[in-house]
FIPA-764998 format. One record per residue: residue number from 1; residue in one letter; x, y, z of N, C-alpha, C in turn. Coordinates in Angstrom, 2 decimals, padded with zeros to 5 digits. Layout:
// FIPA-764998
NUM; A; X; Y; Z; X; Y; Z; X; Y; Z .
...
This chain:
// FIPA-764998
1; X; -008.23; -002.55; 001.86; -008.19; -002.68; 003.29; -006.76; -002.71; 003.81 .
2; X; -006.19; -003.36; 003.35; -004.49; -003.26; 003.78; -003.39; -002.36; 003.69 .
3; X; -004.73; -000.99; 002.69; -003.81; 000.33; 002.32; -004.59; 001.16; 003.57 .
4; X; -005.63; 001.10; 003.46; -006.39; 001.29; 004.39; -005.51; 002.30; 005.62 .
5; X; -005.75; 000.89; 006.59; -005.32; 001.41; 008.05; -003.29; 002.38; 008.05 .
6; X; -002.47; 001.58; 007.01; -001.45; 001.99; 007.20; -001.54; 003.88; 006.52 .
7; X; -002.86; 004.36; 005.40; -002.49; 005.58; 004.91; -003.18; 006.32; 006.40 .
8; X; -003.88; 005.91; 007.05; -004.61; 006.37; 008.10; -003.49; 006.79; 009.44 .
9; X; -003.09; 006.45; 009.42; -001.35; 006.82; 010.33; -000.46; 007.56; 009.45 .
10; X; -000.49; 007.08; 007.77; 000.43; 008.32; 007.40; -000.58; 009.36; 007.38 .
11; X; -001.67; 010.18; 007.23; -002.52; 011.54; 006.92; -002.39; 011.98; 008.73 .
12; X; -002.24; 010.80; 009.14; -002.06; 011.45; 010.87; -001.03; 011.87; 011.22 .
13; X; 000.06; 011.42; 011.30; 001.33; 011.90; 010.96; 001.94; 012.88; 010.39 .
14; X; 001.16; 012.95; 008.76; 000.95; 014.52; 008.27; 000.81; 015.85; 008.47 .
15; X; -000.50; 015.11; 009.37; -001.13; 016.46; 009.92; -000.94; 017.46; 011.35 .
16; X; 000.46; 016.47; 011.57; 000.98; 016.97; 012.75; 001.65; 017.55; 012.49 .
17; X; 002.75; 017.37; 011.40; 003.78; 018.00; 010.96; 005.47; 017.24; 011.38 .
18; X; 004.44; 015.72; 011.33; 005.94; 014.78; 011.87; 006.68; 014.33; 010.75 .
19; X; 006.50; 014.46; 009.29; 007.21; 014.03; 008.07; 007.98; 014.91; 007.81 .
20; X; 008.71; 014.32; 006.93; 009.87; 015.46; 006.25; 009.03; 015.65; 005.20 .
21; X; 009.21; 016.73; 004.48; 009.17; 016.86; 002.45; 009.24; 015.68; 001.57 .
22; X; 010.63; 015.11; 001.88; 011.19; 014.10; 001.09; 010.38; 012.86; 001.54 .
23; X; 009.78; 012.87; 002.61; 009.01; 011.55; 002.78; 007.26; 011.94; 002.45 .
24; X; 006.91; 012.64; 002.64; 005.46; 013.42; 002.04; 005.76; 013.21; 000.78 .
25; X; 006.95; 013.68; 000.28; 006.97; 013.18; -001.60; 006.69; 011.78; -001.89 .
26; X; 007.69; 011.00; -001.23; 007.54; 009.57; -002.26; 006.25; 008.98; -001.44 .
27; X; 005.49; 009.43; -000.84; 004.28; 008.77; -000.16; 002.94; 008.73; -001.23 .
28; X; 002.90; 010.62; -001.45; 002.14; 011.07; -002.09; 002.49; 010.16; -003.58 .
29; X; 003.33; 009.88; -003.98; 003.84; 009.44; -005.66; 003.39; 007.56; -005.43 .
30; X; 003.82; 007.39; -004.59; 003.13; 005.99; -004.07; 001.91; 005.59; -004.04 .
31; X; 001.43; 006.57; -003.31; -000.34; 006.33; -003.42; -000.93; 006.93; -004.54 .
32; X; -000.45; 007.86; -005.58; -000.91; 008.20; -007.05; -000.83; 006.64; -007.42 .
33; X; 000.29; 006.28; -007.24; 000.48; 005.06; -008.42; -000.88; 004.37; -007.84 .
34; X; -000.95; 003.83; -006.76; -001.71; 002.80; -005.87; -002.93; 003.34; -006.34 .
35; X; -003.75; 004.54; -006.28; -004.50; 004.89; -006.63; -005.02; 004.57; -008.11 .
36; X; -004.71; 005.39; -008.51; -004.78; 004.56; -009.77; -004.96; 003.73; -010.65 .
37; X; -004.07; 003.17; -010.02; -004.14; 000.85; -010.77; -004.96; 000.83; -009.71 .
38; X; -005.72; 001.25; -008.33; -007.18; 000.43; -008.18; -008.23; 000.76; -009.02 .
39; X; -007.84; 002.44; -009.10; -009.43; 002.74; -010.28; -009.52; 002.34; -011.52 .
40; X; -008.54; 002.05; -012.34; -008.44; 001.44; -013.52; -009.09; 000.03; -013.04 .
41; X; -008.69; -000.90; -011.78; -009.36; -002.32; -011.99; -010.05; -001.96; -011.60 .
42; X; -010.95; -001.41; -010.99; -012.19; -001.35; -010.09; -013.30; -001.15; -011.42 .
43; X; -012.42; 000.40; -012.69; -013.57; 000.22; -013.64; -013.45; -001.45; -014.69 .
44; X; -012.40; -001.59; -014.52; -012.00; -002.88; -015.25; -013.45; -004.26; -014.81 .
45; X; -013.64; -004.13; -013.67; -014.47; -005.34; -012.94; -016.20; -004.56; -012.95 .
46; X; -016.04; -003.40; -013.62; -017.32; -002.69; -013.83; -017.74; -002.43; -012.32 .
47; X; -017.15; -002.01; -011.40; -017.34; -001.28; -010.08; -017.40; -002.20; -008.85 .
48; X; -017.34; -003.60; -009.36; -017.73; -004.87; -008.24; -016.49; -004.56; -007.12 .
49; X; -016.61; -004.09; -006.13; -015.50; -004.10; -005.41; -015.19; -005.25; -003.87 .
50; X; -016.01; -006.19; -004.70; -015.11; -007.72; -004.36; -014.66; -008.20; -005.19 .
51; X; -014.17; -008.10; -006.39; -013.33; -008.68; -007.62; -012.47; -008.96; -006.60 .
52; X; -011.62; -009.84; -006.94; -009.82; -010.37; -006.83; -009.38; -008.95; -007.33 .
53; X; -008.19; -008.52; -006.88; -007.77; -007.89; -007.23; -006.38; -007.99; -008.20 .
54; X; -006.21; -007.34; -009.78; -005.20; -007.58; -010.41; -003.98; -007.89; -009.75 .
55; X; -003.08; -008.28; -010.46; -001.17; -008.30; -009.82; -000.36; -007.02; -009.96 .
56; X; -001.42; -006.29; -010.92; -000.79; -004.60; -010.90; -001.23; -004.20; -009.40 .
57; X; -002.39; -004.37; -009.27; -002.98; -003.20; -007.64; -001.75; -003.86; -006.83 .
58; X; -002.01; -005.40; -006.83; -001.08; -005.71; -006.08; 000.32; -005.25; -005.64 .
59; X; 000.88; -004.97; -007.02; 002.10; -004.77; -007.16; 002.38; -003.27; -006.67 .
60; X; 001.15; -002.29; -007.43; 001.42; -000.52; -006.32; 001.10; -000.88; -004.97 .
61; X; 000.67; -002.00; -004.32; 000.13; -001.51; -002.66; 001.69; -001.66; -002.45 .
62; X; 002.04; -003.00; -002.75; 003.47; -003.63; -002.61; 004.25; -002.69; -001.89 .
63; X; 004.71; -001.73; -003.47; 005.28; -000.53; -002.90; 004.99; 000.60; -002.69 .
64; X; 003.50; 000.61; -002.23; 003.38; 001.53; -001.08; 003.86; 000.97; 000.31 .
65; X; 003.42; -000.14; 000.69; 003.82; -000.41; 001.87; 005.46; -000.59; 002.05 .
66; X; 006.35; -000.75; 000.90; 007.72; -000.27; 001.25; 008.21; 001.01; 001.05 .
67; X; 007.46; 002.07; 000.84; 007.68; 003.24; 001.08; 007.11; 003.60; 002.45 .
68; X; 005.71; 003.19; 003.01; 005.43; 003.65; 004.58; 006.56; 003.09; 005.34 .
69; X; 007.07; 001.29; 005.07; 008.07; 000.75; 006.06; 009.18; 001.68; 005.83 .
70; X; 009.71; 002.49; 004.63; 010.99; 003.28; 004.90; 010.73; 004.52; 005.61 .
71; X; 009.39; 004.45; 006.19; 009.11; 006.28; 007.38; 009.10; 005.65; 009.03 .
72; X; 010.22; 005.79; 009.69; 009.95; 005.02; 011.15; 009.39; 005.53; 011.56 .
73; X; 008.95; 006.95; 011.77; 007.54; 006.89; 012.45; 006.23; 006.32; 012.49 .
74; X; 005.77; 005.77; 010.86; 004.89; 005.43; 011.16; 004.72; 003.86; 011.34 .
75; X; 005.71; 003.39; 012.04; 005.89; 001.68; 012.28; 005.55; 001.78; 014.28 .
């Protein structure tokens, strides 16, 4: 939920054509990571997706959300 609303302003943003390259890159590499370490815990908790969530997911939203805070547009 907290990756949620902020990737929902970056794919909007996207799709306008308001990013650079260099910020479409480390977004996209951000949310691989983020991606990821949720589906690994999500199969980890056998699909329950109210588990707590690990300190890894934690740790990719982390820095996803300091990669969206380094795009001023989408603040």
């Amino acid at each position: 939920m907290h990756v949620s609303w902020p990737m929902t302003r970056y794919r909007n943003a996207a799709a306008f054509g308001s990013l650079t390259v260099s910020e479409k890159e480390r977004m996209n590499a951000a949310y691989a990571a983020y991606q990821s370490a949720f589906n690994q815990a999500l199969r980890e908790a056998g699909g329950d997706y109210d588990a707590p969530a690990p300190d890894y997911v934690k740790e990719r939203a982390n820095q996803l959300h300091e990669v969206l805070a380094g795009i001023p547009l989408l603040h």
